[in-house]
C-alpha positions, 0 to 999 in steps of 0.5 A: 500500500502506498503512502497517502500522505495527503489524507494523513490526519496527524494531531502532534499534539503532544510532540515533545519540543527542545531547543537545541538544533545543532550542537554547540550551544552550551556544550562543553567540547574539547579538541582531540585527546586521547582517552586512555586506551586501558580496557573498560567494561562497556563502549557504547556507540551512538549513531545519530542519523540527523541529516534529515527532519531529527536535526534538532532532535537528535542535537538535543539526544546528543546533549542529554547524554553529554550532560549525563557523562561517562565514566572510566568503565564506560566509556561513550562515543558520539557520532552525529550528522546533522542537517547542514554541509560539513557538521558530522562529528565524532566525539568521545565522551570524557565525563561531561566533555564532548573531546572532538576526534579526527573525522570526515566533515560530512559522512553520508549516514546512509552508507554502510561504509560509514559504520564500518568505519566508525565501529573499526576506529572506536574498536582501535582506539578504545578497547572494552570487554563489551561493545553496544552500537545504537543506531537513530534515525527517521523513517525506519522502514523494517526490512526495507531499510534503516538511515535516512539521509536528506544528503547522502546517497540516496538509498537507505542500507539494505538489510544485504548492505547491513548484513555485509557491514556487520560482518566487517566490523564483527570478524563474520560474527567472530567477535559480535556486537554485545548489544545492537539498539535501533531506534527507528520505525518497525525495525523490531521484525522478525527478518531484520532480527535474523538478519543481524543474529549472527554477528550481534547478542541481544538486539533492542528495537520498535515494532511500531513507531515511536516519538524522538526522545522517548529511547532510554539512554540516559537512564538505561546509560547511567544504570550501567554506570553506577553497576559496570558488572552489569551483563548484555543481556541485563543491560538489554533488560535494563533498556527496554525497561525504562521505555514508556509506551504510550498510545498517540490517537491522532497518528494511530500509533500505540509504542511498544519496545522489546529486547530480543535475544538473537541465539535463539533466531535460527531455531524460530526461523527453522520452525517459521520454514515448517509453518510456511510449508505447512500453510502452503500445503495446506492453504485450500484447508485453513485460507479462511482461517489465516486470513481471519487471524490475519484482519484480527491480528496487532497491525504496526505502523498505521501511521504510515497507512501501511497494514503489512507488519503484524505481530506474529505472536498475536497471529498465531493465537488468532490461528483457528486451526485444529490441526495436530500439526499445525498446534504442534508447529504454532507451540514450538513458536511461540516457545521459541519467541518466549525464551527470545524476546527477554524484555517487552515493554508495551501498555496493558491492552497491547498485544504487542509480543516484541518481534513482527513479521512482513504479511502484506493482505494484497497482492500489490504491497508484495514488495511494494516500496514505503520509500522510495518509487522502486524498493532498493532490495527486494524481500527475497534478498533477506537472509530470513527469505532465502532460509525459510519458506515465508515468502513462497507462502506469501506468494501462493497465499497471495496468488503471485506465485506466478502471476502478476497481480493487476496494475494500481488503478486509474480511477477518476471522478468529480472532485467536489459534490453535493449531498443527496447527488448521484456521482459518477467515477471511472475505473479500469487498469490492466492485467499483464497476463490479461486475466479479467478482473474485478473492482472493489470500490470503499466509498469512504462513508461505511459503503463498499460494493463488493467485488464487481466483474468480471470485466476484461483487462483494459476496460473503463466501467463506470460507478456511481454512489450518492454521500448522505454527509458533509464531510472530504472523504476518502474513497479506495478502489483496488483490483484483483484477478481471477487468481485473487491478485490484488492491486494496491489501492487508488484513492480518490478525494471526494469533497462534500462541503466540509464541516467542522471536525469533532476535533480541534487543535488550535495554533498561535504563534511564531515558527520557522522552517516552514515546509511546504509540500503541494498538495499535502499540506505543510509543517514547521518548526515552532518557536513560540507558539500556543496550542489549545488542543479540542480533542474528542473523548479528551479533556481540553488542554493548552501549551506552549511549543517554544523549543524547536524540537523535530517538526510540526506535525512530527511525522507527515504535514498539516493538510491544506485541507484541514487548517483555517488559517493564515501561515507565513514564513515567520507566523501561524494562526488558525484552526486544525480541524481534525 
């Protein structure tokens, strides 16, 4: 599914806001020393990828955990890049003091060659009992990709790239990663896991998404200061347990973190290749229970309108099967996870099991890029692809296995109505193996018509539906073939005057930065600005936003659509309707 950014209805009204935006201010930063090179407990290595919209956000990380200092055992190395020419740095932690090192002006943070680079100079000049590396970044993508730099190469590492980095930096597992942290979007997945299981101990990571400035490090870093004894898997147990989850209702997102110990991977990817066969043989069986446990099961990243990563746990329980062999595979699972996943921190309703796995519901997500027009590296370029039967499953289950699912689409129609009037749209698109094929049309109001066909390949048909509210909604038509290979989605926007939403935020004040992105919307960096938030089912309250923080909204833009208002390069004032 692709992204729809423009019917994205973010209320950040809870973004955390900072002032720094890059560093330097009132930081404490000595030129090059050496620290001494006498063996420690721990190095802790922190990768802040900010060449993008967490400039100001990952300054700010940076800052707390200077001001939080090292100490003789552990010692704590930080590598940054932010969003202007010529500021990476790389600094070694000397107590409070930031000792700036010899280092490239600009590194693309998005090349694996960097964190060869950087783990290979840390591991000369500092040796430990213990390395831990944390990556931070935006736009995590699961097993798409991790780093995204607005300056870099133009491609996010691939999990092959990934895979390749850590086995230079790790002598092919010979020496592992005590500890790998990536603080991005949907990396807490089965396939990234496996990925890296081999030349890393205890990996920590979302399944979902998550706010800048909510992973622990000064806490979980200051834990491990005050008991330098304290063991990887401790320290892992330590750090996913000073997370605090948190449910954001506008941007659909319910945080969750778990730390993973990766020993146990082979043996649940062994007993995921014994489900995947399973299912495959028995598909014509239990198609119709899987997909219920499918539409049932915790979905991940909302956020970004996707609905491919689920929790895989929570699958399994929903799985209605009866089957002696299906039961004794499912517990062999669900055992495995148990003993992997040695700390998950999640609210009390979640049922959020710390690892998900990829299971588009449609043909067109199979591969189907979050980021970028054509995905860099394809799923079957996983490591847990080539092991395991997964996606031979995903491919029959969707019907793709050798078949081409039916292309996105053309659907057309009046952009603007009135209620009570008959509309019509147009729809058709093409299937490569010129199968006929059958539309399926969400009217964005509740209706639906169900699967209509079959029609041939390339044939333009024409609907039509009446909207009985005034409302902007969003209508979806998608197709499939007579093999059930379905397209991804188009949408439509279909404009019924608009009233006022049931939520309101309202803004004030003055901002910088602004970003404008036609026909989305924008976002800006608030520097003074009063927010009164009207959110339905929640009490009213008010804030001041006066530290630059990331961006507003934080993920996303503000709809045109949805603001009354004014907005210039310097000042806001209006209403968001949400």
């Amino acid at each position: 599914m692709k992204q729809n950014y423009f019917g994205i209805k973010i209320g950040c009204f809870i973004l955390i806001v900072v002032l720094l935006c890059s560093v330097g201010q009132g930081t404490a930063i000595a030129k090059e020393s050496s620290l001494t090179n006498q063996a420690s407990d721990w190095v802790i290595m922190v990768y802040l990828n900010g060449d993008n919209n967490l400039s100001a956000a990952q300054g700010t990380i940076l800052e707390n955990i200077r001001q939080a200092g090292s100490s003789t055992q552990v010692k704590i190395v930080l590598f940054i890049d932010q969003n202007q020419a010529g500021d990476t740095r790389l600094y070694y932690l000397d107590g409070t003091t930031l000792t700036q090192q010899t280092w490239p002006t600009e590194s693309s943070m998005d090349d694996p060659a960097t964190i060869v680079s950087l783990v290979t100079k840390v591991k000369n000049d500092l040796p430990a009992n213990h390395y831990a590396l944390f990556i931070s970044s935006n736009k995590g993508s699961g097993w798409q990709g991790l780093c995204w730099d607005d300056h870099g190469r133009g491609q996010m590492i691939t999990m092959p790239e990934f895979l390749n980095a850590l086995n230079q930096i790790t002598n092919n597992g010979a020496n592992k990663l005590d500890i790998l942290g990536i603080e991005t979007c949907m990396t807490g997945n089965i396939e990234v896991a496996y990925q890296i299981n081999s030349c890393v101990n205890f990996f920590i990571a979302y399944p979902e998404c998550a706010m800048a400035g909510e992973w622990p490090y000064v806490q979980s870093f200051n834990d491990l200061k005050n008991t330098t004894a304290m063991s990887p898997k401790e320290f892992a147990i330590d750090i996913a347990n000073h997370f605090v989850p948190h449910k954001y209702k506008p941007q659909r997102i319910i945080t969750t973190m778990a730390a993973t110990n990766c020993s146990y991977l082979p043996s649940l990817a062994s007993h995921i290749d014994e489900l995947g066969v399973f299912f495959i043989n028995h598909l014509d069986l239990y198609k119709n229970q899987i997909t219920t446990a499918l539409e049932s099961a915790r979905i991940y990243a909302r956020l970004w309108y996707i609905d491919y990563y689920i929790d895989f746990y929570n699958f399994l329980d929903l799985c209605n099967i009866s089957d002696p062999e299906f039961i004794t595979i499912k517990n062999a699972i669900e055992n495995t996870m148990n003993a992997a996943v040695i700390a998950n921190t999640h609210i009390s309703d979640d049922p959020a099991h710390g690892l998900s796995i990829y299971f588009p519901r449609r043909a067109g997500d199979y591969n189907d890029s979050l980021r970028y027009t054509t995905l860099p590296s394809p799923y079957e370029a996983t490591n847990f692809a080539i092991t395991t039967h997964w996606d031979e499953f995903l491919k029959t289950y969707l019907g793709i296995a050798n078949n081409t699912a039916p292309a996105k689409p053309t659907f057309t129609g009046s952009g603007n109505g009135k209620v009570g009037v008959m509309y019509d749209c147009t729809i058709s698109t093409t299937d490569a193996e010129n199968h006929q094929v059958y539309y399926f049309i969400d009217w964005g109001d509740g209706n639906t018509t169900g699967w209509l066909g079959p029609y041939d390949s390339g044939e333009q048909i024409t609907v039509n539906h009446t909207w009985k509210t005034k409302e902007t909604f969003t209508v979806k038509a998608k197709a499939k073939d007579v093999l059930n290979a379905e397209s991804e989605w188009a949408t439509l926007a279909i404009k019924i005057p608009i009233t006022p939403g049931k939520s309101r935020i309202i803004l004030i004040g003055k901002i910088t930065s602004v970003e404008i992105n036609k026909p989305m919307g924008f976002r800006f960096l608030p520097i003074n600005v009063i927010e009164i938030d009207h959110i339905e089912g929640e009490n009213k309250s008010a804030k001041i936003l006066n530290e630059t923080y990331g961006e507003y909204p934080c993920c996303g833009y503000l709809p045109f659509s949805e603001f009354k208002g004014i907005v210039t390069k310097k000042f806001l004032a209006g209403v968001w309707v949400v």
